[in-house]
N, C-alpha and C positions, 0 to 999 in steps of 0.2 A: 450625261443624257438629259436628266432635268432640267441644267442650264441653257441646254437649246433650244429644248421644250418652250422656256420662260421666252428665252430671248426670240424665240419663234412667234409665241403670243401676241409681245410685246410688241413685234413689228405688223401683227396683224391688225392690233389695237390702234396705232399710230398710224395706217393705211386708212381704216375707216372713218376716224376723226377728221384727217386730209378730206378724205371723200366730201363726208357731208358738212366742212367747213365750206368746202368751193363750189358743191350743188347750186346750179343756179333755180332758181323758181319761175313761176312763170312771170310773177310781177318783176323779178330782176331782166328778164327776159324782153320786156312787155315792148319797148322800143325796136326791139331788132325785130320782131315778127312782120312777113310779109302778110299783108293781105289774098286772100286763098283768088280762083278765079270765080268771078261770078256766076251762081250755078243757070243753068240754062229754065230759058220759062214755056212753057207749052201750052198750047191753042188746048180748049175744053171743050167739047160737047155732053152737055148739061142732060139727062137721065131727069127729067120732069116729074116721073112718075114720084122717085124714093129722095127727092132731094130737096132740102131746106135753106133757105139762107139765115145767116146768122149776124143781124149785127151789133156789137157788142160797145155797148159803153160809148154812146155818142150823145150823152147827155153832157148840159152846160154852155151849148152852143149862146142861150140866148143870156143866161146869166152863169157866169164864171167860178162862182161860188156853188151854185150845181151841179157840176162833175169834171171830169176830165179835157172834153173833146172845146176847148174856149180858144182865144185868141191870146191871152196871157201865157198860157201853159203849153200849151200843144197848139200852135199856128196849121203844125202839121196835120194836124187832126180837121182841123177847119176849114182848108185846102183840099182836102180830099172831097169834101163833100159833093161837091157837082157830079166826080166821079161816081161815089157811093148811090148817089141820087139815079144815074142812070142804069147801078145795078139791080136798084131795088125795084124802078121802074117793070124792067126787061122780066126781072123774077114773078114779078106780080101779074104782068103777060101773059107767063107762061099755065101762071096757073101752081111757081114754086110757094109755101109759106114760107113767109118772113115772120121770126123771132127774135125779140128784142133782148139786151140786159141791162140794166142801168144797175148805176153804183150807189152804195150806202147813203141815204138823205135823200135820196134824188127820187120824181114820182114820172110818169110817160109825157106829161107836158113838158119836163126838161128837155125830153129830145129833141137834138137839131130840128126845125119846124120843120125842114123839107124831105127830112125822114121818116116826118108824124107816121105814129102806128096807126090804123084803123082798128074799127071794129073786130073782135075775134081775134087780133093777133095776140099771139104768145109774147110775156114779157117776165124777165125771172128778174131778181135782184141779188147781187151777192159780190161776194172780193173778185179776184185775181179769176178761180178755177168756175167756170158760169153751172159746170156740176157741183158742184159743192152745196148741199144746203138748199140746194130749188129741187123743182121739179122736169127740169130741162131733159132730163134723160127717158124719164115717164112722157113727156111730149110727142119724143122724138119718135118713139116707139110706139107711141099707139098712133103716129102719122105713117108708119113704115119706112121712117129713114134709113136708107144707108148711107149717103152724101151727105156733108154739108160743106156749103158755100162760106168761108167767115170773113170778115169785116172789122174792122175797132180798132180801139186803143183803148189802153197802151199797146202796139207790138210784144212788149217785154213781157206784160201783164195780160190780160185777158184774153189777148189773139194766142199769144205762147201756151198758156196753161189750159187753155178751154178746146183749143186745136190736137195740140198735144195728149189728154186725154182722152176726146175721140178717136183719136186714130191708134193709141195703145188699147184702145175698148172694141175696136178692130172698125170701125166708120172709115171711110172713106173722107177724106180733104180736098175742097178746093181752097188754094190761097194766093188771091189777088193781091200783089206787092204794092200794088198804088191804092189795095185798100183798106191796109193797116198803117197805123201813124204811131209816132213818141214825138216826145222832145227832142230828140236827140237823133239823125238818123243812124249813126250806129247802131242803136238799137233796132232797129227797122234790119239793120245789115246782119248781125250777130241771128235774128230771130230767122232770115231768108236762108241764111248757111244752115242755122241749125234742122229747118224742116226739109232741106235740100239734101242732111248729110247724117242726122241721128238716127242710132237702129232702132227699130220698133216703128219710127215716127214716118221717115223716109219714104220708106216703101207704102205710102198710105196717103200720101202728101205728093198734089201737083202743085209745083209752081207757074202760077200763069199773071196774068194783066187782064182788069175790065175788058177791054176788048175784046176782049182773045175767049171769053168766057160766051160759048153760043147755045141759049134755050134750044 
């Protein structure tokens, strides 16, 4: 009886080793993975009252060594701008606030010039999360937000973590594809699937286009 016991074990032990010798992961993986379908983007009508725009980390434009958004690093980020320009335009229209972040070193004259903040606008400083450590959350609240509009780069970094955020903080998301940047567009694609398909996040998160976004 014990020796079947054993040799019972034995073969259980010798199953699992098998198992997790041949588990593949995902980096073993990483080549055969299809690309998912691109998730679908939606025309916006923009709620004037309770919404903000946010644009994040467009500092460096005029000197490279000031932040992210340069020619060197993110071309991407550089490129957007006309686009960025015509959101900020429209928002300011409308009568939406615009809120800045700029990154660690950097002061509101780094900003892209044709982003310049004005007078009174909100401008926080900080990493990755534009909650983190500012007063970005205390702004938004005593403006009465529930929307915000976001903007920036990195895609991976301060559009991801600062979007992400609000809308687990239960905010409401608009997010224009053409008006977040990386280096890299994967990253831009990784960031679009994820607010397009993460729980929590998802359900709080439009995916739209400049255009498509109407004061």
């Amino acid at each position: 009886m014990k020796t079947r016991r054993y040799k019972a074990l034995a073969a259980f032990a010798i199953a699992l080793l098998s198992a997790s010798a041949t588990q593949a992961t995902i980096i073993d993986d990483w080549n055969t993975i299809k690309v998912p379908p691109a998730p679908a983007l939606k025309p916006v009508s923009v709620n004037t009252s309770d919404t903000a725009l946010l644009l994040l980390d467009f500092n460096g434009a005029q000197d490279p060594t000031k932040g992210p958004c340069n020619t060197k690093n993110k071309p991407r980020c550089i490129a957007s701008l006309p686009k960025v320009e015509k959101l900020m335009n429209e928002a300011r229209k409308s009568g939406v606030p615009v809120i800045y972040s700029i990154t660690g070193g950097a002061t509101k004259g780094d900003i892209a010039s044709v982003l310049a903040p004005k007078a009174g606008d909100a401008i926080v400083q900080a990493g990755a999360n534009k909650f983190i450590n500012t007063d970005l959350e205390k702004i938004l609240s005593e403006k009465h937000i529930k929307t915000i509009i976001v903007a920036g780069t990195a895609s991976e970094g301060a559009v991801l973590n600062t979007a992400a955020y609000a809308a687990l903080k239960g905010m409401n998301v608009i997010l224009p594809v053409d008006g977040m940047s990386s280096t890299d567009p994967y990253a831009e694609q990784y960031v679009a699937w994820h607010f397009a398909n993460a729980p929590g996040v998802s359900a709080k998160t439009t995916l739209t286009t400049i255009d498509e976004i109407k004061f």
